[in-house]
MIDREN-396908 format. One record per residue (C-alpha): chain; x, y, z. Coordinates in steps of 0.05 Angstrom, whole numbers, m for minus. Each point is the difference from the previous one (the first is absolute). Example, Ala and Ser with C-alpha at 12.3 -4.5 7.8 and 13.67 -1.06 7.14 Angstrom:
<sites>
A:246:m90:156
A:27:69:m13
</sites>
This chain:
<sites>
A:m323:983:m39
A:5:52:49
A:m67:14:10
A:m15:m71:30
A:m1:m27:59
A:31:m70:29
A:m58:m45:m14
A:m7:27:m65
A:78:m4:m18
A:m3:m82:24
A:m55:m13:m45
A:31:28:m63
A:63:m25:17
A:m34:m68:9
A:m31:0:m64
A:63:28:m47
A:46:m63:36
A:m70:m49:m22
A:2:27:m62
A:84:m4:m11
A:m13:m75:2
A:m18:m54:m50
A:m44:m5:m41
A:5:76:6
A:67:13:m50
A:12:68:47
A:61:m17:55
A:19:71:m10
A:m66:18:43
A:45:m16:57
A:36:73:m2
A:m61:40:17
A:m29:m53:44
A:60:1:47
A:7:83:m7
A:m68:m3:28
A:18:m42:53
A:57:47:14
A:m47:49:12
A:m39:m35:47
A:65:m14:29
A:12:79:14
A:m78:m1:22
A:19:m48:61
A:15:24:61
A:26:m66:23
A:25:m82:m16
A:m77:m13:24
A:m24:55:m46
A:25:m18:m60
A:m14:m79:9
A:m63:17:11
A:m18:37:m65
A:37:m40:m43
A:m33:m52:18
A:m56:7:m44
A:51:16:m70
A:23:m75:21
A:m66:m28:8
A:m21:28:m63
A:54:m24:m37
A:m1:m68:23
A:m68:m8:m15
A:5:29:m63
A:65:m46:m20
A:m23:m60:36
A:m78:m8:6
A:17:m70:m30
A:24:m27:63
A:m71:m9:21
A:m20:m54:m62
A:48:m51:45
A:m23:13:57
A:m48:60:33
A:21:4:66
A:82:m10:m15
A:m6:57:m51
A:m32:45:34
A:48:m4:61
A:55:m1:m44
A:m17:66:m35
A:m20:22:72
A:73:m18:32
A:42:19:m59
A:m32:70:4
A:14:m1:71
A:76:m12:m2
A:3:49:m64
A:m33:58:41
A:60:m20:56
A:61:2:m44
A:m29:66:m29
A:m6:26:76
A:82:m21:4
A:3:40:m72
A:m31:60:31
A:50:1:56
A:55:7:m47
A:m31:56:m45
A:m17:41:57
A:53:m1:42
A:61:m7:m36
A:22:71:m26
A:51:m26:m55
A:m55:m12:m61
A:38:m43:m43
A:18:m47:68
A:m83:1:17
A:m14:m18:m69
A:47:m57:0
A:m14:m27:73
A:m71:2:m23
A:5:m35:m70
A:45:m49:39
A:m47:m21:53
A:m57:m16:m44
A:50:m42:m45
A:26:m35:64
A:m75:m12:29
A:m10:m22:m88
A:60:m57:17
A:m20:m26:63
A:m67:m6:m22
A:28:m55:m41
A:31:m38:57
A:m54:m18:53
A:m66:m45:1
A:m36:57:m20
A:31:16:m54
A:m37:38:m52
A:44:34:m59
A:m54:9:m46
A:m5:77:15
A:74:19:0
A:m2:63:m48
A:55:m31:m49
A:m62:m51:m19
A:m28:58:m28
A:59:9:m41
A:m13:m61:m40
A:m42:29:m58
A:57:45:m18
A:63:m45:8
A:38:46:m53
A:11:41:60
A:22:m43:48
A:56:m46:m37
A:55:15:56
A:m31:m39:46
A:42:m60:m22
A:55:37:50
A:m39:21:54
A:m67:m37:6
A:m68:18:m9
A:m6:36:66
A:38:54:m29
A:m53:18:m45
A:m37:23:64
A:57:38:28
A:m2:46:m60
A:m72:m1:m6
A:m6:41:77
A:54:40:m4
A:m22:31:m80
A:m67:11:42
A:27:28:54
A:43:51:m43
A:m60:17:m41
A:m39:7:66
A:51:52:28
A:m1:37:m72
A:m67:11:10
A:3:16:72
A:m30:m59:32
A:39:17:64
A:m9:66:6
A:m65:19:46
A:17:81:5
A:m75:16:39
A:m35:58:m36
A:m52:46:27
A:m73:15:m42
A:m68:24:9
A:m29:m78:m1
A:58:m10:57
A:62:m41:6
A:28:m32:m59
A:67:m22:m40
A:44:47:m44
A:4:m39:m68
A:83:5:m11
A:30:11:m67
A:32:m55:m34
A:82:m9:13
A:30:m20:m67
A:61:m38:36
A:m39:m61:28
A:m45:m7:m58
A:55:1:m44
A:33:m55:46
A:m62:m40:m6
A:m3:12:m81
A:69:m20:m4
A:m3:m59:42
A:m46:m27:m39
A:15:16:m63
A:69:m23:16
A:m24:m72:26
A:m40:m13:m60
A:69:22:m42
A:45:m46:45
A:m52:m53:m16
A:0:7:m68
A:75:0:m10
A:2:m66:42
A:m55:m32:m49
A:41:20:m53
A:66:m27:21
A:m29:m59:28
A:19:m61:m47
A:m65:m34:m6
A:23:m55:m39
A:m20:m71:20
A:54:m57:21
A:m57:m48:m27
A:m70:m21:m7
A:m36:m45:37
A:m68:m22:m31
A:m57:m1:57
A:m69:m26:m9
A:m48:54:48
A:m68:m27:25
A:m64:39:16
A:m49:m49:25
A:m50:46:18
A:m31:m35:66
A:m55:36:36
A:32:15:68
A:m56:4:35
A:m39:m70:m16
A:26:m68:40
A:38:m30:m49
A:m4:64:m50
A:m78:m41:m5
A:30:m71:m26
A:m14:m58:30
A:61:m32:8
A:73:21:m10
A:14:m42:m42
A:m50:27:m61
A:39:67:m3
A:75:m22:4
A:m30:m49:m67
A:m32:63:m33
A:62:36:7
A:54:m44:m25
A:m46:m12:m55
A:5:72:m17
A:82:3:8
A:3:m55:m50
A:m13:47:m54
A:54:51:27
A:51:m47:24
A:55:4:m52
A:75:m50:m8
A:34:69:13
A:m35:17:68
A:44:0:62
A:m46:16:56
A:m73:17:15
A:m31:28:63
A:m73:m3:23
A:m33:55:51
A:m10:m7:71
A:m40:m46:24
A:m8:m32:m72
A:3:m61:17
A:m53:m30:54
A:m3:m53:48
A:58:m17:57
A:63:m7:m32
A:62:m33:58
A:70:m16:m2
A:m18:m72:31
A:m51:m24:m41
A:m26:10:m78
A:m70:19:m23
A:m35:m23:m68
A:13:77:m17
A:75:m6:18
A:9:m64:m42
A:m45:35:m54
A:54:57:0
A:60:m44:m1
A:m23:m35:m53
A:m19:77:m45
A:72:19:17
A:31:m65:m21
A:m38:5:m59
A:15:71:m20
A:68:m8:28
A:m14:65:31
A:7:20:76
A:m76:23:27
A:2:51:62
A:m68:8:22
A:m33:36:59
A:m28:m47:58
A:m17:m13:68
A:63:m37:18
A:m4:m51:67
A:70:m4:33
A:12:m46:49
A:67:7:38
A:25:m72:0
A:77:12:9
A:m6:65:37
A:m24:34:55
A:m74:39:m9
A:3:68:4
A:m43:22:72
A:m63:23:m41
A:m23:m72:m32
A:m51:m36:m17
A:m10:m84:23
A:m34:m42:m41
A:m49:m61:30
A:68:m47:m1
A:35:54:41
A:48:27:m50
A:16:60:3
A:m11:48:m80
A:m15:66:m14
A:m41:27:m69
A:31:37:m46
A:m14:51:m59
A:54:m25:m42
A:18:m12:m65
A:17:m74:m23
A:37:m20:m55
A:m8:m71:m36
A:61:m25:m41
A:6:m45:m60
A:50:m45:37
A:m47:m7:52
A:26:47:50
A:m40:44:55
A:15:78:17
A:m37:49:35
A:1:73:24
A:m25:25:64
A:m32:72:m8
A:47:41:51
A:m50:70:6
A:m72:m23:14
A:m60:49:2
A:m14:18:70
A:m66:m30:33
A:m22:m23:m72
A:57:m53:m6
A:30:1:68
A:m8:27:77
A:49:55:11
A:52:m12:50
A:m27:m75:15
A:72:m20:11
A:m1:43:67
A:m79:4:13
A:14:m82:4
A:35:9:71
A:m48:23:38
A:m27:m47:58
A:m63:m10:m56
A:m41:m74:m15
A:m2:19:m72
A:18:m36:m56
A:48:46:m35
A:22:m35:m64
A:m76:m9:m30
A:m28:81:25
A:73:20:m30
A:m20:m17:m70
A:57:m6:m50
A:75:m21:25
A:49:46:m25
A:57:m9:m39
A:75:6:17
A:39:4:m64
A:m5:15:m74
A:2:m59:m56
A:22:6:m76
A:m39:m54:m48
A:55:m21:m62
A:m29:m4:m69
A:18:m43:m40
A:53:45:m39
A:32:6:74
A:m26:71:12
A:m23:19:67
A:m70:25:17
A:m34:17:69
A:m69:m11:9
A:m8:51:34
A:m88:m7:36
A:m42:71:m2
A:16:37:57
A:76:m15:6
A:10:43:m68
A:m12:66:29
A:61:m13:56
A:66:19:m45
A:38:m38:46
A:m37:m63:m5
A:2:m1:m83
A:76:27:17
A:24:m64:28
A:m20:m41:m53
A:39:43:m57
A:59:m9:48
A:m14:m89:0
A:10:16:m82
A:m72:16:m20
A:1:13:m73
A:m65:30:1
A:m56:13:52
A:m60:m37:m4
A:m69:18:47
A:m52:m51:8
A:m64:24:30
A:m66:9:14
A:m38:72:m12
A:m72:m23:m16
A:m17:10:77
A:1:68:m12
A:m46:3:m60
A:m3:53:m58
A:25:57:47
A:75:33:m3
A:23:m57:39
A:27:m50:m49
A:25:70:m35
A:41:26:49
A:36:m69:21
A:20:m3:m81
A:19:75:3
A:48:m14:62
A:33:m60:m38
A:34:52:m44
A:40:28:61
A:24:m74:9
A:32:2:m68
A:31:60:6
A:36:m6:64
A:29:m74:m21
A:m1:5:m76
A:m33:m63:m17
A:m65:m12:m40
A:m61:m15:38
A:m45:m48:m12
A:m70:m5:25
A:m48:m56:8
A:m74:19:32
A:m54:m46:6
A:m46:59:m30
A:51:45:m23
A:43:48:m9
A:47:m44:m33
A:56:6:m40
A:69:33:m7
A:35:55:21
A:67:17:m25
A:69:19:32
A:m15:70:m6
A:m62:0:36
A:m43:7:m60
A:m70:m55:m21
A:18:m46:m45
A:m59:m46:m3
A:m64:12:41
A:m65:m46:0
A:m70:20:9
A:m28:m7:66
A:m51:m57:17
A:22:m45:m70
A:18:m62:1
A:71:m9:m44
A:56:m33:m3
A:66:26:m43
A:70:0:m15
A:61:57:12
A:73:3:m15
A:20:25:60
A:66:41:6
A:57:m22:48
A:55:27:32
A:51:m5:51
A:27:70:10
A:m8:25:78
A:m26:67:9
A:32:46:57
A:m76:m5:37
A:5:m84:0
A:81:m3:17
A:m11:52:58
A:m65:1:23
A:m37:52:46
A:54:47:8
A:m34:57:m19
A:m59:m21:48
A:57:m10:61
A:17:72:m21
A:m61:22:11
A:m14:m22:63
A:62:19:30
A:m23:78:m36
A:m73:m14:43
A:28:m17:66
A:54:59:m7
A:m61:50:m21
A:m51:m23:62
A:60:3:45
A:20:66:m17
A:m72:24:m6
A:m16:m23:77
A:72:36:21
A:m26:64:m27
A:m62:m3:43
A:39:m24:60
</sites>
């Protein structure tokens, strides 16, 4: 370690934090990979330095985590591994601040750890939001260790993560650049180990995984009921018009066909994937494929939530300012939503709240839309976004979300919806744009996180797949092959019990942005 120099320390840093990730079962990669980058840390003379030769560790591991972008779209994936390297190699810069110039080492560690957690949460809050790298995600193969999350959030999970590196890092000597004099010329003293931080680091984590266990242990696990669900897996092709039918009509036919045979007197609910079923669907009018769907619920006397393009048109309210005008003048925007179809008859619908940025929607079209511009913003916007979270009732009275792709990996967004009464947690989406890559692996994977934090079973319904169950503990239940076609039944656990995470929220993440501020602030006063 020692012996190399900073390009060399970003690129095996990059590829231990690629290789921490799904479908790679190694999150614990993420020690050595941030000791290194501790080192480079010490190696940087400066914030510009040590951006600057980080920036390849992030590039590296954002290609190596999320190649897949590019199978939606080339150009939006390669920016967006381009720009989320970018701000990476930044926060590391305000990292480096804090490691070098604070003399108190527990304080630097902390600051540090804190301001990558607090650049982690805000990630999670703008119109470029992109969460899929935040290092607890790694933690989602190994869920044994992280059960206390259901008290302070996934987010914690990272905090740990950087300071056990950084402990191990200074028990190895990562900081310490004593200059040495040889007969090949300048070089580095290689430092002897000091016992007390890398016992810290063992313990810490040895002690997390403990505290976990003992949670999991005491945790009553018990269900408050059951409510039968009826999962679909359709299996479209994503990437021919009309997954290559003709119509829309042929493949709604095929697939109620198929539910027929599933479709029990005991099922309560059953949700489809996004953007299972085709065609426009509106609140003003009905479709052969609505009326189709009323008639299958009626019949089953089962509640369908399905994935769709969902028209609203804002009759009895005002439009939003991004909007779209259809040839009678009135004003709708499109939605990815999910729609639910009653057997009395009755019309719900969820709009997805976190939309893919560029892919699904124009970052920050709200205030881009102000500018003195002849452009028409609601159709180069793309999706409208939605405001608030909606709960589906089965039959039995239980509560479900249906909660569309993206929107599962923001904890708060699944939160809310636990908090309405959710019973269970169930994600409708649409993975086969990404193909057989780790993809559709790591959005299951980061579903588990979701159950731990709010204690509810987690039901998945993919066009392609993975679907399935995941239980309270975080652990798979059921699991489908990828690119099948199925259709199947699960007793789904419920429960109504409110963890600390879901009553109190992102305290923990508040925490650690007031720790980040207080760390840069004190880190500039030094130089000053």
């Amino acid at each position: 370690m020692f012996r190399l120099n900073r390009w060399q320390l970003a690129l095996v840093s990059g590829l231990l934090m690629g290789l921490s990730f799904s479908p790679f079962p190694f999150p614990f990669l993420l020690f050595p990979a941030f000791a290194l980058l501790m080192r480079l840390s010490a190696l940087s003379g400066s914030f510009r330095e040590a951006a600057y030769f980080s920036y390849p560790a992030f590039l590296l591991w954002n290609v190596i985590t999320t190649y897949w972008l590019t199978m939606a779209t080339v150009i939006g994936g390669v920016a967006a591994i381009l720009a989320n390297s970018a701000i990476m190699a930044v926060v590391f810069g305000l990292m480096h601040l804090c490691l070098k110039r604070l003399k108190n080492r527990a304080f630097a560690f902390i600051s540090a750890a804190a301001i990558w957690v607090s650049y982690e949460w805000m990630h999670l809050h703008w119109d470029l939001a992109w969460p899929w790298l935040i290092l607890a995600n790694a933690w989602s193969t190994w869920t044994f260790a992280v059960q206390y999350i259901e008290f302070t959030g996934f987010l914690s999970v990272s905090f740990l993560t950087i300071i056990i590196a950084f402990f191990l890092g200074d028990g190895i000597g990562a900081l310490r650049t004593n200059p040495v004099s040889s007969g090949l010329g300048q070089g580095f003293a290689k430092p002897e180990p000091r016992k007390k931080p890398l016992l810290t680091a063992a313990g810490l984590w040895l002690g997390s995984i403990l505290l976990s266990l003992l949670i999991h242990w005491q945790t009553d696990f018990e269900p408050e009921g059951y409510t039968n669900v009826v999962v679909v897996q359709p299996n479209y092709d994503s990437y021919l018009p009309l997954a290559g039918y003709e119509d829309t009509t042929t493949p709604l036919l095929e697939l109620t066909a198929m539910i027929d045979s599933v479709v029990t007197a005991n099922t309560h609910i059953m949700f489809w994937p996004e953007n299972a079923l085709m065609g426009r669907v509106s609140q003003i009018s009905r479709s052969s494929n609505d009326l189709h769907l009323f008639q299958k619920a009626a019949q089953w006397n089962v509640p369908i939530v399905t994935g769709a393009a969902f028209f609203m048109y804002y009759q009895n309210e005002p439009p939003p300012r991004v909007h779209r005008t259809d040839y009678l003048g009135r004003p709708f925007n499109i939605f990815n939503s999910a729609v639910g179809f009653f057997p009395d008859g009755s019309f719900e619908h969820y709009n997805k709240i976190r939309l893919v940025p560029i892919v699904e929607r124009m970052p920050f079209a709200h205030t881009l839309s102000r500018l003195p511009l002849n452009l028409d913003w609601g159709d180069i916007t793309g999706f409208g976004r939605g405001e608030r979270m909606h709960v589906f009732e089965a039959t039995n009275g239980v509560l479900a979300p249906a909660v569309v792709c993206y929107d599962s990996v923001f904890p708060a967004v699944v939160r809310e919806s636990v908090l309405m009464g959710a019973g269970f947690v169930a994600v409708i989406t649409n993975d086969g744009w990404w193909g057989r890559t780790s993809g559709h692996l790591q959005h299951y994977e980061f579903a588990r996180l979701r159950a731990i934090e709010l204690r509810r079973a987690v039901v998945r319904s993919a066009n392609n797949g993975i679907s399935g169950m995941i239980t309270a503990d975080g652990r798979p239940h059921t699991r489908t092959e990828y690119w099948t076609r199925t259709a199947f039944e699960l007793q789904v656990p419920t429960y109504t019990r409110i963890t600390f995470y879901a009553r109190h929220g992102d305290w923990f993440n508040l925490l650690m942005l007031l720790t980040a501020i207080a760390g840069i602030a004190v880190s500039f006063r030094k130089r000053w």
